[in-house]
N, C-alpha and C positions, 0 to 999 in steps of 0.2 A: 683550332686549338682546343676547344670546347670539346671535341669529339662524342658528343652524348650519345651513343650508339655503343661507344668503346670498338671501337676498330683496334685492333692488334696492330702497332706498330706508328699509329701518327702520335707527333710529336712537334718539334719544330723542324726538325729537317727531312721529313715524311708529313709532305702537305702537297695537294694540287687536284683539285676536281673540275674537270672538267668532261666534254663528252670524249668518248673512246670505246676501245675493245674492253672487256668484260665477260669475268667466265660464263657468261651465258650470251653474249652476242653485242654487238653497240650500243651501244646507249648513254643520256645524257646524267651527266651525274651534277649533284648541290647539294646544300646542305640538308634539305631536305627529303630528297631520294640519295640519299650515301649509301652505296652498300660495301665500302669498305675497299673499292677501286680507288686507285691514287694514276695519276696521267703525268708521269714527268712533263711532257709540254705546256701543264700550268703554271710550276712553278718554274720552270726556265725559261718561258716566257717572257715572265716578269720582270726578268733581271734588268731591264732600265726603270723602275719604279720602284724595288726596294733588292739591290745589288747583293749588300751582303746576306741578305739573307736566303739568295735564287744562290748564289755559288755557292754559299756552305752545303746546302738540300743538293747541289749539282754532287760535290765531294762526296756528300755520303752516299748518293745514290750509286756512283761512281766504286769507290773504294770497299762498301760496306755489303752494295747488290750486285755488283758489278756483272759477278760469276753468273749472275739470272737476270737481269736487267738490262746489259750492254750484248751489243753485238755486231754483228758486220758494216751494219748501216747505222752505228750509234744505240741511243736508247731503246728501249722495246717501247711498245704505245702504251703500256700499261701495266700495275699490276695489283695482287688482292692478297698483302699477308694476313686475313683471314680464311681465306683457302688454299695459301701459298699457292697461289696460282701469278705465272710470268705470261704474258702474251709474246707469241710466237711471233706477232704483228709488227712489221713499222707502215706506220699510216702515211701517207702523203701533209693529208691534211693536218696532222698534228707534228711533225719532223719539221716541216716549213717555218713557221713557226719560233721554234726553238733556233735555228739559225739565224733567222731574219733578227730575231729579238736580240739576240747577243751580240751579233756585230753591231746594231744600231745601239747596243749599252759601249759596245768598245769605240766605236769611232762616230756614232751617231748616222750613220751614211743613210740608213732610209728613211732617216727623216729629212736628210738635208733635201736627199734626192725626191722627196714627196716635194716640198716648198719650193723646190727649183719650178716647177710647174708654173708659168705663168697663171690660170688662173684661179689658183689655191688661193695668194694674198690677196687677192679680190676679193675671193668667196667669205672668208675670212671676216676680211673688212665687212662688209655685203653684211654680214650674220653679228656683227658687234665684239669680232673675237679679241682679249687683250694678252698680249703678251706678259708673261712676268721677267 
């Protein structure tokens, strides 16, 4: 939100750094190397940790970039409206991700399905973990 670089276009529903495609090649992005790449798979990641605010950034990436952003396989891996640059890319590694994360915000199922594991609640226990 700070954006002290000034990147064209974040805001609050233009946020998500992480590593991706990049108009110059892969690479990992923070706040500290920003150069102005945003990674939808950051923030729809999120969506079991802070819901309304991964949907609304889903919506507008959706409705507002859609025409350069969406495609066959869903979202593109990435993009840079200071070089209005869309990546032609869908990554495995980051598409994953974004599925996994939302059905586990909508029905919780990989999480249930991690703790089914018999010896998760062991390890758990074992390491002093508390539930809330």
């Amino acid at each position: 939100m700070e954006n002290p670089d000034n990147h064209k276009g974040y805001s609050s529903l233009v946020w998500g750094l992480t590593a991706s495609d990049t108009p110059g090649g892969y690479r990992a992005h923070e706040p500290r190397r920003d150069n102005g790449t945003i990674t939808p798979s950051a923030a729809l990641s999120a969506m079991p940790y802070i819901p309304e605010e991964s949907i609304a950034t889903l919506k507008h990436f959706y409705y507002e970039l859609g025409d350069k952003l969406w495609g066959e396989f869903g979202f593109r891996d990435a993009f840079n409206l200071d070089k209005n640059w869309f990546a032609e890319s869908y990554l495995a590694i980051d598409q994953g991700p974004i599925v996994c994360m939302i059905e586990n915000y909508r029905t919780g199922l990989c999480w249930k399905m991690f703790m089914s594991n018999p010896e998760i609640p062991v390890m758990l226990k074992k390491i002093g973990w508390k539930n809330d």
